[in-house]
C-alpha positions as CSV (number, residue, x, y, z in Angstrom):
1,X,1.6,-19.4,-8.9
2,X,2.8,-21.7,-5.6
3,X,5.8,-22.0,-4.7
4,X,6.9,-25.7,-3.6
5,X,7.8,-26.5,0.2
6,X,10.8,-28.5,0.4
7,X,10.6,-31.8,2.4
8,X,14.2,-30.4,3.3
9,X,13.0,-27.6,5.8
10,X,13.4,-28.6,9.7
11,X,10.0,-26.6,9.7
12,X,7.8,-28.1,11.9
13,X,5.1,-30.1,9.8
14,X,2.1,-28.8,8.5
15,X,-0.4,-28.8,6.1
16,X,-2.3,-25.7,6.1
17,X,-0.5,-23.0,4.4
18,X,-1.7,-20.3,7.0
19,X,0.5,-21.9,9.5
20,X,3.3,-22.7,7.1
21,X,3.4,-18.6,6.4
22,X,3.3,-17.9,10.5
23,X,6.6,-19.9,10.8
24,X,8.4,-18.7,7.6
25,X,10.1,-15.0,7.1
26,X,9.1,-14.8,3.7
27,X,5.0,-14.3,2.2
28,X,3.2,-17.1,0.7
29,X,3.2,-16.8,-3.3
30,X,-0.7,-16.0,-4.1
31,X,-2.2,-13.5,-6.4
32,X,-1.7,-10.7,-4.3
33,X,1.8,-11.2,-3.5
34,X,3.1,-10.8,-7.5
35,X,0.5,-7.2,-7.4
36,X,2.7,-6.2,-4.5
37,X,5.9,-7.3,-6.0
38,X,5.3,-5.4,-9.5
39,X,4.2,-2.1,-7.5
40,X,7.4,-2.4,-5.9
41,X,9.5,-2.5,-9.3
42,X,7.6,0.6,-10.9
43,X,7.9,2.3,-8.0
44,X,11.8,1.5,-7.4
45,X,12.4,2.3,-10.8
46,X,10.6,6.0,-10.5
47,X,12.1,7.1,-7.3
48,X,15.7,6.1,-8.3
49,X,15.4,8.1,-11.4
50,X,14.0,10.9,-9.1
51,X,16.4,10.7,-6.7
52,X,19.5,10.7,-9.5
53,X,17.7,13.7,-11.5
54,X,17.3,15.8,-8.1
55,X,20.0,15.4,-6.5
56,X,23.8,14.4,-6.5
57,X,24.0,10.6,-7.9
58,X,26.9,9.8,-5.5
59,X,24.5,11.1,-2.9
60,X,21.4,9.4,-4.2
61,X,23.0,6.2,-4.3
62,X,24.4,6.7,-0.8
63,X,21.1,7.5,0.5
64,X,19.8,4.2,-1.3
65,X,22.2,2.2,0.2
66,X,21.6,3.4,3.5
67,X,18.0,3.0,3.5
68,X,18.8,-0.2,1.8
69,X,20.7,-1.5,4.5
70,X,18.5,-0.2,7.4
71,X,15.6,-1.7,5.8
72,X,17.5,-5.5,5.7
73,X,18.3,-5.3,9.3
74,X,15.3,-5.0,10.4
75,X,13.8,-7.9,8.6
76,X,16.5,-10.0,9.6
77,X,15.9,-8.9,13.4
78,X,12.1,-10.2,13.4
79,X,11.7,-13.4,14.4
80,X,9.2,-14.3,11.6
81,X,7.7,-12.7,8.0
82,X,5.6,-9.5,9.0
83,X,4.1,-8.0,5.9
84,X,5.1,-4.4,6.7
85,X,8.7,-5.3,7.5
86,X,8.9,-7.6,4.7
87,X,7.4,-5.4,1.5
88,X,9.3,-2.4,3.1
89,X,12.8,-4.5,2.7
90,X,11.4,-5.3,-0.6
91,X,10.6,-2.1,-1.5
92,X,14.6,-0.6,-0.5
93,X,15.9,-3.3,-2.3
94,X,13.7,-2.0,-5.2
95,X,15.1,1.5,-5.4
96,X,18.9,0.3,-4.3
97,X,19.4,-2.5,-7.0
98,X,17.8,-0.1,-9.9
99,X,20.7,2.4,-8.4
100,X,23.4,-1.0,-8.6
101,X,22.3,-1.4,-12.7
102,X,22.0,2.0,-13.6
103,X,25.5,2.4,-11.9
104,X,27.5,0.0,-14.2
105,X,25.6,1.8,-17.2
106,X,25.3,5.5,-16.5
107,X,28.5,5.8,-14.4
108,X,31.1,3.3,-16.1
109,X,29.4,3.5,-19.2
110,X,29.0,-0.3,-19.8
111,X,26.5,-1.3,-22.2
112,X,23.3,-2.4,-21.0
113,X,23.7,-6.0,-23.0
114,X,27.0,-6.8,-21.2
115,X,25.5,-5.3,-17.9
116,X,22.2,-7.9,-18.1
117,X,24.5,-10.4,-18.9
118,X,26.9,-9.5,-15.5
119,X,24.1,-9.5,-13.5
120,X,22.8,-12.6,-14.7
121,X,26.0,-14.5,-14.2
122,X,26.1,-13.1,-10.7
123,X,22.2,-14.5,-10.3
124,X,23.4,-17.7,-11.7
125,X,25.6,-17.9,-9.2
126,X,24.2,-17.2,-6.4
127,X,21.4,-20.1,-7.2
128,X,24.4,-22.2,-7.8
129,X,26.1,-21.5,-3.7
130,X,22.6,-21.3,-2.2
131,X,21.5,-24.8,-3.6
132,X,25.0,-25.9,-3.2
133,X,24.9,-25.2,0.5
134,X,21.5,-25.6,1.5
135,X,19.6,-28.6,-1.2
136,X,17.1,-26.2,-2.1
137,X,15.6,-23.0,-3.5
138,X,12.5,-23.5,-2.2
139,X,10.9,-19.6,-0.2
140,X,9.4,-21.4,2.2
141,X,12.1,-23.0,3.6
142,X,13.5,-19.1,4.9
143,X,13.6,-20.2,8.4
144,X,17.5,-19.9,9.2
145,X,19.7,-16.6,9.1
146,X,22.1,-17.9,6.2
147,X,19.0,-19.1,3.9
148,X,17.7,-15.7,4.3
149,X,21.4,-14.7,3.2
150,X,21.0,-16.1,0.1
151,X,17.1,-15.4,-0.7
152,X,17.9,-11.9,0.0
153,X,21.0,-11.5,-2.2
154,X,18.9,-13.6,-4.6
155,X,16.6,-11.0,-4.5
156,X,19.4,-8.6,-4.9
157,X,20.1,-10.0,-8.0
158,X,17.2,-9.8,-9.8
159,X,16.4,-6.5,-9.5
160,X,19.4,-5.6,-10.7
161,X,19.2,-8.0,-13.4
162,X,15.6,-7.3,-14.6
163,X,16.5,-3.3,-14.5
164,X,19.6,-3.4,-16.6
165,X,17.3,-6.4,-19.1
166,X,13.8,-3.8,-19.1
167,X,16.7,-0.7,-20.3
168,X,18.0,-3.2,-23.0
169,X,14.9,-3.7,-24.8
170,X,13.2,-0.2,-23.8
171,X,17.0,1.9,-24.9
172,X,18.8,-0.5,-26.7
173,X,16.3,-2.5,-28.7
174,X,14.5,0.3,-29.1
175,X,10.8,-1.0,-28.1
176,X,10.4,2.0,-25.6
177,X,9.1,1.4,-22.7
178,X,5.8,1.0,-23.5
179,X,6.6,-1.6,-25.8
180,X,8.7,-3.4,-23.3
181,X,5.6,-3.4,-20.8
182,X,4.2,-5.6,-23.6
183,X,6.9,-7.7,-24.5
184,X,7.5,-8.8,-20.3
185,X,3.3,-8.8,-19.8
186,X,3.9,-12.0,-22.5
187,X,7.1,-13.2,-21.0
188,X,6.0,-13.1,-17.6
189,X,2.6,-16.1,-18.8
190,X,5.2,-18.4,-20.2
191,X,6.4,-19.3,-16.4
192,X,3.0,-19.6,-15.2
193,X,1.5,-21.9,-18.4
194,X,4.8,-24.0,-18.1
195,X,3.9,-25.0,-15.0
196,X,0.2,-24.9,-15.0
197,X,-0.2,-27.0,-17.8
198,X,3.3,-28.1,-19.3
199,X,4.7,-29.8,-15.6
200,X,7.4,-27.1,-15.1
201,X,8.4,-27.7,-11.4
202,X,7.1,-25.0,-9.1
203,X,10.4,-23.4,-7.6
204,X,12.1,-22.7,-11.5
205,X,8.5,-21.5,-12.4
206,X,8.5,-18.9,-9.4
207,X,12.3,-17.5,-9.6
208,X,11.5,-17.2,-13.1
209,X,8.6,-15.5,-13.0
210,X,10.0,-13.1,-10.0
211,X,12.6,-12.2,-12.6
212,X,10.6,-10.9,-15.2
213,X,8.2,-8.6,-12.7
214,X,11.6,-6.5,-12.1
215,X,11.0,-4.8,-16.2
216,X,7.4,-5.5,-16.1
217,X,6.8,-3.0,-13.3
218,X,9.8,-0.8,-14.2
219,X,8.7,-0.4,-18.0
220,X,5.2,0.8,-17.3
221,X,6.4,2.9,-14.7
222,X,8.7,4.6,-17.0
223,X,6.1,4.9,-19.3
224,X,3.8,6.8,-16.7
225,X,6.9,8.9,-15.6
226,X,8.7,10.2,-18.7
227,X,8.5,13.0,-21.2
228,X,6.3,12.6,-24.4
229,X,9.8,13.3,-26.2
230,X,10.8,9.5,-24.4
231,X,7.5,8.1,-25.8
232,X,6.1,8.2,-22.4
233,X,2.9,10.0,-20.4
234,X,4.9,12.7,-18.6
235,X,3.3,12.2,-15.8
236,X,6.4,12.6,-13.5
237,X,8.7,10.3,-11.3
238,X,7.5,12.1,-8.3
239,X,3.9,11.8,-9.0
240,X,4.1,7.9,-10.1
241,X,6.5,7.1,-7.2
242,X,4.0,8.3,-4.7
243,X,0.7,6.5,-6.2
244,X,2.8,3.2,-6.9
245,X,3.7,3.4,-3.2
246,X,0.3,4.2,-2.2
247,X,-1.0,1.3,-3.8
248,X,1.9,-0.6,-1.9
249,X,0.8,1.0,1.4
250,X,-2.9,0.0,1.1
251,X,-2.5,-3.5,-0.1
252,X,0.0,-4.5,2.5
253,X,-2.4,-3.4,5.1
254,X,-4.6,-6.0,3.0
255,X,-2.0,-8.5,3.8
256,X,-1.8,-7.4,7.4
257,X,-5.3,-8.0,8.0
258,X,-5.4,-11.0,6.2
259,X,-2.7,-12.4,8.7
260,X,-4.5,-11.2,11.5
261,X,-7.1,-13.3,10.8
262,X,-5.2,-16.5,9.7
263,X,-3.6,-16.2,13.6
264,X,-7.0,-16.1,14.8
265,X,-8.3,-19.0,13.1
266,X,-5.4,-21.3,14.1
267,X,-4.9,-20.2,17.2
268,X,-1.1,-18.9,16.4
């Protein structure tokens, strides 16, 4: 779905979205941007697991975090959004907030309901201070260091969020994790025909929708990746980790070339 432009940026004005995604740090929201962003989840959601199952959690984690943070700096050091950069930020932020939800659960033992409902507050309020501080929520107006602050932590958020909400229903609820492929497959339409036909405004529509593809992506990959015992294909973290990123890998080269020839055309 798009994702509106605010008339609050200081971005230079333009009409064509081509140029509007040269100037900004952050993708334009088109088909193959919410592929992308799913592949991401499934594979954060596998390689966490892996990691935590093959070697020390503390460590795991601290090697998440690490990456995590490496990852960050360098897409706040480029000047402007560079698909590789970009997806590979996404992609730490992936594996390090499924480690951030599964730590409040497996480690402090908190339920899963009052984790999705922690993580949710701190969503909740980080929407609050970013539209607080800057009049907007719009992605396309990531142009300054302390918007992409807040995008980022937004993003943060929801992967932590959707991880500890796809665990609820998959453990908790009991729909497994097939099931609760399903159940956010639906959930993830009622965003898009709100504000396709039902005059939803496009910024809710997108954050709500970038919500849900944290469990969508996670659920089926768990369901690829665990035991028949778990209800799932037994394929493997390791295995479904490496294809999901694979995937990842090829269709961000898609993007890359795709960029390459929006410069070209406008001259950029």
């Amino acid at each position: 779905m798009p994702e509106d432009f605010s008339p609050n940026t200081t971005l230079p004005a333009a009409t064509d979205r081509g140029v509007r995604s040269l100037v900004s740090k952050v993708p334009e929201v088109t088909a193959l941007f919410w592929v992308i962003k799913v592949l991401t989840t499934g594979m954060g959601e596998t390689t966490s697991d892996y990691l935590a199952h093959t070697i020390d959690p503390v460590i795991a984690v601290g090697i998440g975090a690490v990456c995590f943070a490496a990852a960050l700096a360098l897409q706040f050091s480029v000047k402007r959004y560079i698909p590789w950069v970009y997806w590979l930020a996404v992609a730490m932020v992936s594996v390090f907030g499924t480690m951030a939800a599964d730590v409040l659960h497996v480690g402090l033992g908190i339920p899963y309901v009052a984790s999705t409902i922690f993580y949710a507050v701190v969503l909740a309020a980080v929407f609050f201070l970013w539209h607080r501080t800057e009049k907007t929520l719009s992605i396309h107006s990531i142009h300054s260091p302390r918007r992409e602050m807040f995008y980022w932590a937004a993003v943060l958020a929801t992967f932590a969020l959707g991880t500890a909400a796809g665990d609820l229903t998959a453990v908790t609820l009991q729909l497994g994790y097939l099931g609760s492929g399903v159940l956010f497959a639906v959930a993830i339409a009622v965003p898009a025909l709100a504000y396709w036909k039902f005059g939803l405004k496009a910024i809710p529509a997108f954050w709500a929708a970038y919500i849900v593809t944290r469990p969508l992506g996670a659920s089926f990959a768990d369901w690829m990746g665990v035991s028949h015992a778990r209800g799932g294909l037994d394929w493997g973290t390791a295995p479904v980790s490496l294809g999901w990123a694979a995937a990842i890998v090829v269709l961000v080269a898609v993007l890359a070339a795709l960029q390459r020839r929006t410069k070209a055309q406008t001259g950029a």
